[in-house]
Structure formats: C-alpha cells, structure tokens
C-alpha positions in Angstrom: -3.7 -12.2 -4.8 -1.3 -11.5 -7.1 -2.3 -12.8 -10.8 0.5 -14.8 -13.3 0.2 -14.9 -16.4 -2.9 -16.6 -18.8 -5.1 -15.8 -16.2 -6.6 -13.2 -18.2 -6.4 -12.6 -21.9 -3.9 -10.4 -23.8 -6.2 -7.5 -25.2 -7.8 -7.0 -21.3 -4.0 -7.4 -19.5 -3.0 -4.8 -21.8 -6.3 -2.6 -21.2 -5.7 -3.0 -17.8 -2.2 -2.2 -18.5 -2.9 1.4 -20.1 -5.2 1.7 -16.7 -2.8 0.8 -14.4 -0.3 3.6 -16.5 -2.6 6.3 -16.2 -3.5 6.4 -12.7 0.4 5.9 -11.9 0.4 9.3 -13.9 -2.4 10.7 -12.2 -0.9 9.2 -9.2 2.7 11.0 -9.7 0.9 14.7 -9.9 -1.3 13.5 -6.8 2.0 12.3 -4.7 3.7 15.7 -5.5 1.0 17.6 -3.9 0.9 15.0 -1.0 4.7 15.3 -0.6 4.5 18.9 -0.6 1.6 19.4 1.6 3.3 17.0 4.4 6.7 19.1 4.2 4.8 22.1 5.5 5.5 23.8 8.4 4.2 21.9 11.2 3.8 19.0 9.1 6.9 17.0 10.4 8.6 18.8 7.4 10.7 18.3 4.5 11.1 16.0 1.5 14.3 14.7 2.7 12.1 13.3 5.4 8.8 12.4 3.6 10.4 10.7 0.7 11.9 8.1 3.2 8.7 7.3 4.6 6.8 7.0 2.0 9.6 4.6 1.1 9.3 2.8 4.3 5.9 1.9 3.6 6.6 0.6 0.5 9.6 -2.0 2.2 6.8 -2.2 5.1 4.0 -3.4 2.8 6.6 -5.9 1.2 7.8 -7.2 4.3 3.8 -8.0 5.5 2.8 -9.3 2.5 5.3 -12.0 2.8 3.1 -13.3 5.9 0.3 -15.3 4.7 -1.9 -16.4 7.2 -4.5 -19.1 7.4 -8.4 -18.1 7.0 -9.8 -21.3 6.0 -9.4 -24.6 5.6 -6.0 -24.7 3.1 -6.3 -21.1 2.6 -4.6 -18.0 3.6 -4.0 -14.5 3.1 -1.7 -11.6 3.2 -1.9 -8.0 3.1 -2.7 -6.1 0.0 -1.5 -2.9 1.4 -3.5 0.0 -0.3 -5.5 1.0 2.6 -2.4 0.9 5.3 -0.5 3.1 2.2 -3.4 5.8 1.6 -3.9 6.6 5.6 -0.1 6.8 6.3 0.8 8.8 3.3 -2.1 9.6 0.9 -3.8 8.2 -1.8 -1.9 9.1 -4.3 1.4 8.3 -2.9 -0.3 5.2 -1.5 -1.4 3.9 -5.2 2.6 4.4 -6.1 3.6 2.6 -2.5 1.9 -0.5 -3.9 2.9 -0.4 -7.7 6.9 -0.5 -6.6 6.0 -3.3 -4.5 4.2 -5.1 -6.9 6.6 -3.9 -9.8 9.9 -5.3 -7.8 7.9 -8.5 -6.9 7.0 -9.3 -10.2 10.7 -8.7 -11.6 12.4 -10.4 -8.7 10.9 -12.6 -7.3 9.0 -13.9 -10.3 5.2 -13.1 -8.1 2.5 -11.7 -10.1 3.3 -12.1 -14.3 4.9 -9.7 -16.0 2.0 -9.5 -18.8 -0.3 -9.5 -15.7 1.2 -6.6 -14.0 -1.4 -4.0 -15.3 -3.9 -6.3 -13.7 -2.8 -6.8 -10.3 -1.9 -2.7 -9.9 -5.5 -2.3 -11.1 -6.7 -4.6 -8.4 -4.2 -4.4 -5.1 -2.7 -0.9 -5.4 -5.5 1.1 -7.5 -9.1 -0.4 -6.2 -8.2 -1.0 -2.5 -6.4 2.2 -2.3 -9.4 4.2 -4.1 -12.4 1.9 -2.1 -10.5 2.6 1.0 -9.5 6.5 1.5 -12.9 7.0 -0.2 -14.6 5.2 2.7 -11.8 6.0 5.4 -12.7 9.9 4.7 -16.4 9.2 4.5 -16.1 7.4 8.4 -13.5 10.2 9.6 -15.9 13.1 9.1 -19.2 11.1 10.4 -17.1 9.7 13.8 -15.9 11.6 17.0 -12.4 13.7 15.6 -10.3 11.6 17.3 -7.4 8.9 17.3 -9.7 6.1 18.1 -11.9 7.2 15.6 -9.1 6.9 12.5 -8.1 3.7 13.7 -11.4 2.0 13.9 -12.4 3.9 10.1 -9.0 2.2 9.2 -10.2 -1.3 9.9 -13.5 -0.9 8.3 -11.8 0.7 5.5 -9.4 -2.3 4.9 -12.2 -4.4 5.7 -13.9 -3.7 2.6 -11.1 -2.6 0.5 -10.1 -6.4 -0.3 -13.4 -7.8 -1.4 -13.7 -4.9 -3.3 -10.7 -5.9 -4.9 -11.6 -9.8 -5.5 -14.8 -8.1 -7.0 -12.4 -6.0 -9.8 -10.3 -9.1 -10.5 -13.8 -10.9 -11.1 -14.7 -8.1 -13.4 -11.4 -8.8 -14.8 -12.2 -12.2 -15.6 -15.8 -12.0 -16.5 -14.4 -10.1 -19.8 -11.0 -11.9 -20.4 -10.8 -14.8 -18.9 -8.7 -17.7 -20.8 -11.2 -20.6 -19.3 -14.7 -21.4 -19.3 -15.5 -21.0 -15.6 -19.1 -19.8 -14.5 -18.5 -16.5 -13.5 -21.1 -16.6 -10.6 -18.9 -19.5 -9.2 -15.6 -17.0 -9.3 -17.4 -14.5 -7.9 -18.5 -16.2 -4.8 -15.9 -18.1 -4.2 -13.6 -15.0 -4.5 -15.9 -12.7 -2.3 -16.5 -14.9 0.0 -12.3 -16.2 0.4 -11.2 -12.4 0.1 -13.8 -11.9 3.2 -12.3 -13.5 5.6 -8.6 -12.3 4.2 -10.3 -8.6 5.0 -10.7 -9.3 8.6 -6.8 -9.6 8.8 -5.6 -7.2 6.3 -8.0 -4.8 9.0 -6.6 -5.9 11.6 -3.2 -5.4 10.4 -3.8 -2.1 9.2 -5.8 -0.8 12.4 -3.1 -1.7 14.7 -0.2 -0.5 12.5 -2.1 2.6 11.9 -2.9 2.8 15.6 0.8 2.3 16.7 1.8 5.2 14.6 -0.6 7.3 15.8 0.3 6.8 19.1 4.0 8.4 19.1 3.9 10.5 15.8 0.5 11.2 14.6 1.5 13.8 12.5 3.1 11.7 10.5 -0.5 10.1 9.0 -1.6 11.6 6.6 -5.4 10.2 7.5 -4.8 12.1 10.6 -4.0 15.3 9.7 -6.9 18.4 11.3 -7.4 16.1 14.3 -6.0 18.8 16.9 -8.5 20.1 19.4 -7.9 23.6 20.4 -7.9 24.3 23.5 -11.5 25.9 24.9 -11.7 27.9 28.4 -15.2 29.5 29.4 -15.6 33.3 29.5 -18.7 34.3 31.3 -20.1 31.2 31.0 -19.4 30.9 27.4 -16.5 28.1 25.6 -13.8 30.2 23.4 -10.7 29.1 21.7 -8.1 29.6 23.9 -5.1 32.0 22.6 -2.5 30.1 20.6 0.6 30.9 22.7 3.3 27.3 22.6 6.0 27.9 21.0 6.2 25.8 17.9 8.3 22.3 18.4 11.6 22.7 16.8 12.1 20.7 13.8 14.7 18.3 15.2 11.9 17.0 17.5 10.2 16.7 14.7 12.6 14.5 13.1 10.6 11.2 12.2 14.0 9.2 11.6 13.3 7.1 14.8 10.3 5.8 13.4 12.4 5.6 10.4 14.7 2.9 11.5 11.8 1.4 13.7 10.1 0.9 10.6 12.9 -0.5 9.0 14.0 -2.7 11.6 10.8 -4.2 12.1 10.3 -4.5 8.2 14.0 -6.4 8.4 13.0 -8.7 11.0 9.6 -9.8 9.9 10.7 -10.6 6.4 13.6 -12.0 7.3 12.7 -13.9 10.6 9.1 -14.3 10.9 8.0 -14.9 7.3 9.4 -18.2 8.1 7.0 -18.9 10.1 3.8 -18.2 7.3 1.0 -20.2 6.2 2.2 -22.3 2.9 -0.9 -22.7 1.7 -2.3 -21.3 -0.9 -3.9 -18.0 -1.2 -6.9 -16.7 -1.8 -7.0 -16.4 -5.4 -4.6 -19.7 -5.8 -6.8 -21.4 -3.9 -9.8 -20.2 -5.8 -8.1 -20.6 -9.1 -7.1 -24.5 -8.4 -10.9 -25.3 -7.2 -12.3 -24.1 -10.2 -9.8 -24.5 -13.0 -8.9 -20.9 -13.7 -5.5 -21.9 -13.8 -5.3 -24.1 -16.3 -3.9 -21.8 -18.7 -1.4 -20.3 -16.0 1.7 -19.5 -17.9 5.5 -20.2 -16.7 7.0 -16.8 -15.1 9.1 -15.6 -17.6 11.8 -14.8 -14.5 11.2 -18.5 -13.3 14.7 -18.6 -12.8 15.8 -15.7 -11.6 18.2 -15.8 -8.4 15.6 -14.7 -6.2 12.5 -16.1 -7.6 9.8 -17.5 -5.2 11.0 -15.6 -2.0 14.3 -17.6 -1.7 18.0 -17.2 -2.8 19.3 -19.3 -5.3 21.9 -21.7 -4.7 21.5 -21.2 -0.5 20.2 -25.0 0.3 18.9 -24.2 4.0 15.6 -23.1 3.3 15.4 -20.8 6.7 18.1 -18.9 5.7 17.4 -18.5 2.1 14.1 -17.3 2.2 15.3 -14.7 5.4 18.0 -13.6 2.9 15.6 -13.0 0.4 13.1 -11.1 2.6 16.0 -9.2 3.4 17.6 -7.9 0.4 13.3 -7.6 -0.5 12.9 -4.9 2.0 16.5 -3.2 1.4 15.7 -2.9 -2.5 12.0 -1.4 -1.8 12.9 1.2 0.7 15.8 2.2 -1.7 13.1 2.1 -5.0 10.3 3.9 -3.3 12.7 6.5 -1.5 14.4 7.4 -4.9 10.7 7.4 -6.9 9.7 9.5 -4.0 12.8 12.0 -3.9 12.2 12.1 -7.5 8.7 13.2 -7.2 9.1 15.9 -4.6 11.9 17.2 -6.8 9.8 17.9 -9.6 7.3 19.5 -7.5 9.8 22.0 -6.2 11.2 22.4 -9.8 7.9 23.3 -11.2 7.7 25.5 -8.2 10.5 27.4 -9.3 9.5 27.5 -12.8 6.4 28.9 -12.0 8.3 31.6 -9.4 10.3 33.1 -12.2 7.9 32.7 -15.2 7.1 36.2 -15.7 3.4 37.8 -15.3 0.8 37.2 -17.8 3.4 34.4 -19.2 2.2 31.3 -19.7 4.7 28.0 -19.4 
C-alpha cells in the first residue's frame, strides 16, 4: 500500500507530512514511557534489552512485508505492520516501528515516494496502529483475561486496522488527488481489496502474536496484567493465595533467544521465502491501474539506487539478488530501529536524572 509520488497533491503530501511529524513527536515521548515501563522489574527488564526488540520488530515487519500474497484475482497483499507493532511493544513505539520501515524503504529501495512519505506513515504506521490498540484494548477488557483472548482481539484488531487504513488513504485522495476519479469508485474498490488483505495481515499477526505469547509472554506489551493469582478457599470462601516464589532471576529473563529467533527467521523469510511471493500487484497498485489514479505516478527520485525495487544492482540471478537485498533490508532495520530505540530510552533516563537533581520548588 505504499503510495509514490503524484498520487496525491503537493499542499496535502505536505499536510500529511507535518501529521506524520507530529505524532512521530508525540510518538518519541510515548515510546520513552513504553521503554521505561517494560524495563521494570519483572518486566523482562532493561533498555539494553527492550531497545533490541523493539528493533526486531521493526526488521520483522520489513522482512513480512516483503511477502505479498494473493487475495484476488491479480491481486495481493502484504502486511502493514501497525497492529503486530502496537501489541508486541506499544503504540507509541509501534507507530515509530513502522515509520523506520517505511522511512528505510522509501530511501533504499525506492518503495513508497519520498514526497509521499508523510502520506503512507499517516496511513500504515499511524491509522492501523491507532484503529488497532484502540480496538485490541477495547476486546482485551470485554473477553476472558487470557492468552487466547489477546490473540483472537489481535486478529480482529488487524482485521479492521487495514481497511481502516484504505479508508484514510481515500480521505487522502478525496482532498488531493492529481486525477479525476469518482471518489465512491476509490472507495469501494479500496475497501473492499484492503478487506480481503485484512484477513491475512490477522492472520499473520494472531499467530505471530500467539507464538510469542506462548514462550515469553512478558515480553507483549498487549499482554501485560494477564497473571492470575493464585486463589485457595478458606472456610469455604476464595482468597488470594500468599505471594511466596521467589522472583525469576534476570538472566532467565533474558529475551536474547527470542532475539536471534526473531532475527533468524526475519533473515530467512526475506531472504529465502520472499522469493517465493505473489508478483502481482497490490492492493492499492492494483486499484490505482483499474481506475487511472496512477496516471500522474511520478518516477522514484532513488529509481536507481543500488537496491531499488528489492534487488541488488548489478547481481543478474534474480534469486539471489532479491535474497541479498532482503538481507541487508533486515540487517539495516534492526540496526536503525535498535539505535532510534537506545536513543529514546536514553533520553528517558537522562530526563530522569535531570529531574532527580533539579532542586525542590525548581522548575526545569
């Protein structure tokens, strides 16, 4: 779904643009907290650890989205990401997951325009991550508290999040869009597409969700306050039992096995299976090509850049180029997002510190 340029017009790219820039910034003060709240005690601890896998999600999300899939007749689809991002890590962290992925693909691999980027963060990191932790929370506290019950909210969640998306970009287009199309047209053709693609980005998401749920679920975020005490009956009467396990140490804690399972499985799917992906069109290619919306696409203005279009320049064997490609994808988005994330949880515990030795009454 990602949008190239001319799709929509200057002034709206660049309102979507100041958009996109503010709830990044809104996104950075959310992540700090997120970041923060995860290296608690209990929490599977520490921003050398957190950082990395909110990193890993971002090289995760790249590596999926580089399997479309077939949902129709010419069509496919591939993840959008923003509802797998908020339930692992957060909402806020998630709306940053999918802007370096969408950021790096843009200026490597020439997907999504550059002038279009404020568009396509509005609508694949921003809407499905807001649309879905909005109704993922609203399902958690209505269902049964228990595993089953975050993975099926994380499939209806994802479910709806990318229609709800196709919806934005319509929105999008209704107000700045560079042909004459009939907007009811877009809309149903979008909605309807974007559907279908829902019913695998769900799936995708519920059983990746579900999967890390089953060996660490203290390491998702939608997860967290799930825990059951213990109830014995006294005269006839349930009570919480005393609290009396010892606390696991932090080294069983560690997450870095499902660290380098992540990464290994991010490695091997964009480097081995995204050979095997649907090459037809999209969702909003195909969409755009029925109806003429693309008739004022613009070249990529990194056409020719060495990775562009998933595949390394100059490598003739197209199996190998467009695993290399995947490859160095995923190795340059778990480095990104682990250094934008270190960064983050930095400047939490600097302004921690500030605010430790800023005297009484003082204000900073």
């Amino acid at each position: 779904m990602h949008a190239p340029d001319g799709f929509i017009d200057v002034p709206v790219s660049a309102a979507a643009g100041v958009l996109a820039a503010g709830a990044i910034a809104v996104s950075l003060r959310g992540a700090r907290r997120e970041l923060d709240d995860t290296a608690r005690p209990g929490a599977g601890g520490g921003a050398e650890r957190t950082a990395p896998l909110a990193g890993l999600v971002a090289a995760f999300i790249f590596a999926v989205q580089m399997l479309n899939f077939p949902v129709a007749a010419g069509t496919s689809g591939h993840l959008l990401g923003g509802a797998l991002a908020a339930i692992l890590v957060g909402p806020y962290t998630g709306v940053l997951c999918v802007s370096v992925v969408l950021l790096l693909q843009s200026v490597l691999f020439a997907d999504g325009g550059l002038t279009a980027l404020g568009v396509n963060i509005t609508t694949m990191a921003i809407t499905t991550t807001v649309v879905a932790y909005a109704l993922f929370r609203g399902l958690v506290k209505v269902l049964p508290r228990s595993r089953r019950s975050v993975t099926a909210a994380s499939f209806v969640a994802a479910l709806v999040s990318v229609p709800a998306s196709a919806v934005v970009f319509t929105l999008l287009y209704a107000v700045g869009g560079t042909t004459d199309v009939s907007i009811g047209k877009v809309a149903g053709a979008m909605v309807g597409v974007h559907v279908l693609i829902g019913l695998g980005e769900a799936a995708i998401t519920a059983l990746t969700v579900g999967a890390v749920i089953a060996v660490r679920p203290d390491l998702v975020h939608g997860a967290r306050g799930l825990g059951q005490k213990l109830k014995l009956r006294v005269n006839g009467e349930l009570v919480d039992a005393p609290e009396t396990a010892e606390p696991v140490p932090a080294a069983a804690r560690s997450p870095r096995k499902v660290w380098i399972a992540g990464v290994v499985t991010s490695l091997l799917l964009a480097g081995f299976v995204s050979f095997y992906a649907s090459a037809n069109p999209d969702g909003l290619e195909k969409v755009a090509a029925d109806h003429g919306i693309d008739q004022q696409a613009e070249e990529h203005a990194v056409a020719d850049s060495p990775l562009a279009d998933y595949g390394v320049k100059d490598v003739d064997d197209a199996r190998l180029s467009g695993g290399l490609a995947g490859v160095i994808g995923v190795g340059v988005t778990v480095v990104a997002g682990t250094g934008v994330f270190w960064a983050v949880r930095r400047r939490r515990t600097a302004d921690e510190r500030a605010e430790d030795t800023t005297p009484a009454g003082t204000s900073v």
